[in-house]
N, C-alpha and C positions, 0 to 999 in steps of 0.2 A: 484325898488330894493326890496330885500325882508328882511321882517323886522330878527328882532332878531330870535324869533322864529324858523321860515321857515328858516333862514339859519343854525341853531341849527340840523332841521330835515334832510336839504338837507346832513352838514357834516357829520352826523352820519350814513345818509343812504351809504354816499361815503366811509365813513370809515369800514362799513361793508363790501360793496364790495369788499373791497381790500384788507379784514383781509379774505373772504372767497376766495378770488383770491389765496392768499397766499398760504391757505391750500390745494387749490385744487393744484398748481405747486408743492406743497410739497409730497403731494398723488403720483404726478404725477410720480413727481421722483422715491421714492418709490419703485412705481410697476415697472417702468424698469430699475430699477436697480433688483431688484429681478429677471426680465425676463432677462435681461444677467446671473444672476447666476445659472437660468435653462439652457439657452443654454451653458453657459460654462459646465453644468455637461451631458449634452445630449454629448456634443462632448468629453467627458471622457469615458462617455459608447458607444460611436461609437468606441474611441480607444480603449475599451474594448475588442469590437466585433471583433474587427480584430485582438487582440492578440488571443483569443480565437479559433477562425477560423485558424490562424498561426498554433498553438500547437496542432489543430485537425489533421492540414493536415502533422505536423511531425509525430504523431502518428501511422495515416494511411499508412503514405506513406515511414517508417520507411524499411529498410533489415537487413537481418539477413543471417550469415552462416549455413546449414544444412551439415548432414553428411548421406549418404545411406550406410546401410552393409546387407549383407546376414546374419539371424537369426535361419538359417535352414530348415524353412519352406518358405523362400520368403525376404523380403528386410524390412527391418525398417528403419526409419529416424530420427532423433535425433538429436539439436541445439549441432553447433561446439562449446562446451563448456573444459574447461581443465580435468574436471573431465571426460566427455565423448570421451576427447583425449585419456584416461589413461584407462577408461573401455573399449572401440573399437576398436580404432584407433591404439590404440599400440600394438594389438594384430592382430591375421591372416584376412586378408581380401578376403576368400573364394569369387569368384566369381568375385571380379574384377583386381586379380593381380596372371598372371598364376604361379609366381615364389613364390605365397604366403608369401612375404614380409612384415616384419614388416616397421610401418613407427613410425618415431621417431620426435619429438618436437626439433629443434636444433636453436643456437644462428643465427643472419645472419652475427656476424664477431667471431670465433673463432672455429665455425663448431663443438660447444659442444651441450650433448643431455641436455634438460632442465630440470629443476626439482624444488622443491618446499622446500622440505628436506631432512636429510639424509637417511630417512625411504623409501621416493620414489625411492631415489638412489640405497639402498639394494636390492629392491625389484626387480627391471632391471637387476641388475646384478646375481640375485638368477635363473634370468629368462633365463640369457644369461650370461654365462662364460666368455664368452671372452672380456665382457664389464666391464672397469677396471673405477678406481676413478677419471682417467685425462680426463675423458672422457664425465663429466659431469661437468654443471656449477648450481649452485644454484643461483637460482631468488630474488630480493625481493618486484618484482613488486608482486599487489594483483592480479594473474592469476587466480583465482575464479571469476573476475567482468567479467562476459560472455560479454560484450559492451568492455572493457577494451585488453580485449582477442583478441578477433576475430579484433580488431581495428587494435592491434597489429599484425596482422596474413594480412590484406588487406595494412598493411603500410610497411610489408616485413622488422619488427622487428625480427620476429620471421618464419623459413619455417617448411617444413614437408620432412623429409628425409629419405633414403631408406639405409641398411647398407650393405658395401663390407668386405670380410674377403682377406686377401691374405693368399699364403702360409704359414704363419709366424704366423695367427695369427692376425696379425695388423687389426684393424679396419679403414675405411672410408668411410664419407657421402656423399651420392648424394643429395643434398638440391633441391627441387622443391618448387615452388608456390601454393597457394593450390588451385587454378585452373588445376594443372593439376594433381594433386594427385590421384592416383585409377582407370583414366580414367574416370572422371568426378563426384568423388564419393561425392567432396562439392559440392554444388551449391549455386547460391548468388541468392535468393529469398526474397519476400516480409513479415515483420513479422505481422500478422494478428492475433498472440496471443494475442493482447490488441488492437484489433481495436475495438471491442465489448464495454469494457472500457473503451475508447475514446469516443466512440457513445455517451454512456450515459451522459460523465460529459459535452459533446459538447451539449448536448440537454439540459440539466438542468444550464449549466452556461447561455446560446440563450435563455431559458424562463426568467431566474430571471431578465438576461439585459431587454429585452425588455419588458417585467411586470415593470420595474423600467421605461423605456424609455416611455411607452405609459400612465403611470401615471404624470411625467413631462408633454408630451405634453400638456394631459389633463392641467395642471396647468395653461401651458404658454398662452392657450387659452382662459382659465379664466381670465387671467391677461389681454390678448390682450382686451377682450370684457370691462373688467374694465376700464382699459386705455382710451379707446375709448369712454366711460363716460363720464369719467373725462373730453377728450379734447372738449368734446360738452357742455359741463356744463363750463369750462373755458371760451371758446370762448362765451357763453352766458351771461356769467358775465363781461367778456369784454366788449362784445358791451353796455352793464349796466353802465359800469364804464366810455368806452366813450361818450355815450349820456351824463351823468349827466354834466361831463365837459365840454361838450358843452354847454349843456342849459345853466351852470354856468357863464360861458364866455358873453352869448347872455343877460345873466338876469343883468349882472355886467356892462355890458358896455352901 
């Protein structure tokens, strides 16, 4: 048996072991639990990346309405905008309309020409006589928001119409699509005015993610090698703490 002493030494040596056992399961936890809270933020910036990736590829892959008109020297193009409905469009379309017709912005249920205020209304009728007050409707949508607009023009809120006089006088409209306006004077093209823009915030938000993503990993690697420390220093003190209890068993009995 062993005296006072020696069992004095044996406790204390058992007691350390398992005060450093403790610390080490405590460490141990610790770090993965920290290493879950890097993978949980690795998989926020993976959801990052593919938000990002999403809004690049609406940008890019975004349409828009165009308008072509004869300029006098050759053809211009110009986004279907309200304003450029009222500069162009409402005016003679040399070259693609042999009756040189105006075309006019009208309602898709009351067959009125559109209009913004009563200034734009004056100005129509200053232009054309025979165009009286019943004959327009004022808006209070905001027809300035070119997406707003043109949305409105592909949902067949709003068409493009050609005007008949009869003998009398009377006016009425022939409402078309703006597919076929002009003989193909819109077109529904791709808009690459902000792909350029796109480009760059798609590049600079893909660097900062992944500058953020590959300093994580770094971390989580660190952690892994730490961990793997710990679990070889655990299991080393283990077997520490099961020999003692053994020999204790073998000395006692």
């Amino acid at each position: 048996m062993l005296d006072n002493k020696a069992q004095g030494e044996w406790t204390m040596g058992l007691s350390a072991s398992q005060a450093r056992f403790l610390q080490l399961t405590a460490r141990q936890s610790n770090v993965e639990y920290q290493a879950q809270q890097i993978s949980f933020e690795r998989l926020q910036l993976a959801n990052q990346m593919s938000q990002v990736s999403s809004e690049y590829q609406d940008k890019t892959s975004n349409r828009k309405l165009t308008f072509t008109y004869r300029n006098g020297e050759g053809t211009s193009t110009v986004d279907v905008t309200y304003k450029n409905y009222l500069n162009y469009m409402n005016k003679q379309m040399e070259g693609f309309s042999s009756s040189q017709q105006k075309f006019y912005l009208v309602s898709s249920s009351g067959n009125k020409i559109i209009a913004t205020s009563q200034d734009e209304i004056n100005t129509m009728m200053e232009q054309d006589d025979s165009l009286k007050p019943e004959n327009f409707m004022i808006v209070e949508d905001d027809l300035t928001d070119t997406d707003h607009f043109q949305q409105a023009l592909k949902d067949g809120i709003y068409y493009f119409a050609t005007m008949e006089k009869d003998d009398e006088g009377n006016v009425k409209f022939n409402s078309d699509s703006w597919e076929n306006i002009g003989g193909g004077a819109i077109s529904d093209v791709y808009d690459e005015s902000d792909d350029k823009e796109a480009q760059a915030e798609y590049d600079t938000a893909m660097a900062k993610i992944e500058k953020t993503d590959k300093a994580l990993e770094m971390e989580l690697d660190r952690l892994e090698t730490e961990r793997n420390a710990i679990q070889t220093e655990i299991d080393s003190v283990s077997t520490v703490i099961k020999d003692n209890i053994e020999s204790s068993f073998k000395t006692f009995s």
